[in-house]
N, C-alpha and C positions, 0 to 999 in steps of 0.2 A: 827620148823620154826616159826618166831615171826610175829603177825599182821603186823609188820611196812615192814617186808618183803613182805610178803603175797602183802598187798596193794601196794609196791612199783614195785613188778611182775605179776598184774593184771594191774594194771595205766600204766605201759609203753607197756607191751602185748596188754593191748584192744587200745591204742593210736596209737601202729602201723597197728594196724587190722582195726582202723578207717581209717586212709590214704590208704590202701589196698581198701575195703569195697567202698569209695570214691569213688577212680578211678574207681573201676570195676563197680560202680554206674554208672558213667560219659559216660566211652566207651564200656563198655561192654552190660549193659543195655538201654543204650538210642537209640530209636528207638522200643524194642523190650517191652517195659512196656509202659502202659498210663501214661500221664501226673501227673495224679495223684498220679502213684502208685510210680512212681520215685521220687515226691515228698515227700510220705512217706519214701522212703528206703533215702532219703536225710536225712530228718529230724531224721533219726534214727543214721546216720553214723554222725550228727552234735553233739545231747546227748551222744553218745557215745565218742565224744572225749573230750566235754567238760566234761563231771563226771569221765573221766579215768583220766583226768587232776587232777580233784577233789580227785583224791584216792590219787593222788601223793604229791597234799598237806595235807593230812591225813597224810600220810607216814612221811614226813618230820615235821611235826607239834608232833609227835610223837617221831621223832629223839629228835628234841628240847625240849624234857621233858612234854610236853602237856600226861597228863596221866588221866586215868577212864575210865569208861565205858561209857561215852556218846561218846565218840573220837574212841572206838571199835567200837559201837553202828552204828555210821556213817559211819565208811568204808565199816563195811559188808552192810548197806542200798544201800551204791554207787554201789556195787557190786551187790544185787541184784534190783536194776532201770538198772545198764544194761543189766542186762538177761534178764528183762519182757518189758521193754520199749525198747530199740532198738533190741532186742533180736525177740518180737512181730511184730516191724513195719516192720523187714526182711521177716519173714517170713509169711505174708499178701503179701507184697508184689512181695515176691515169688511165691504166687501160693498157700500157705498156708492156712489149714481149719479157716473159718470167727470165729468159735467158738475163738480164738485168739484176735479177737477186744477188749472185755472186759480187757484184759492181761495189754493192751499196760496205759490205764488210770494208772492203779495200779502201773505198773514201776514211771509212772511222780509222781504219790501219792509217793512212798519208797524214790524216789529224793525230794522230798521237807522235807521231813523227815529226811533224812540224813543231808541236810543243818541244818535245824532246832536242828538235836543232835550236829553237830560241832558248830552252834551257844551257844548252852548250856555248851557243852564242854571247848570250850575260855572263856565264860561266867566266869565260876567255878574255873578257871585256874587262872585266873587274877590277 
């Protein structure tokens, strides 16, 4: 299976898991989480759809001959910002061991990083 695959069935998978995640945020949870915490599982189902979005322009910037390793480099980062950043904020918000706070910076840290290798990557291309 090729990267541009991979990223283009992770970006459309976690994008519909964000709409799902969403809702079940919306009606399923509200009432039954603080303010706060529903807050968090928001802000986590929001990066997750914006950087699943982000793999998908990966994927297709890839289609389009954009090639190297900073353009890999990036999609695996988007992939993993949403395992430890919205991936984190679920599961705090669930009910989840607090040892998990620390997680949630580190995913935002991997997403600026990935922007940052796709900036490079265009960069290099150009």
């Amino acid at each position: 299976m090729t990267f541009q695959k991979i990223f283009l069935l992770v970006g459309t998978a976690g994008a519909a898991l964000a709409v799902v995640l969403g809702a079940f945020g919306a009606h399923g949870l509200k009432g039954s989480l603080s303010e706060a915490l529903l807050n968090a599982y928001q802000t986590g189902v929001q990066y997750q759809f914006y950087h699943s979005l982000a793999l998908l322009l990966v994927a297709i910037l890839l289609r389009q001959g954009l090639e190297g390793t900073w353009i890999l480099v990036s999609g695996a980062l988007f992939i993993a910002g949403l395992l430890f950043f919205s991936g984190s904020l679920y599961a705090l918000a669930l009910g989840g061991p607090r040892w998990l706070g620390p997680i949630t910076p580190l995913g935002g840290l991997m997403f600026i990083a990935a922007w940052c290798s796709l900036f490079i990557a265009v960069l290099r291309n150009s």
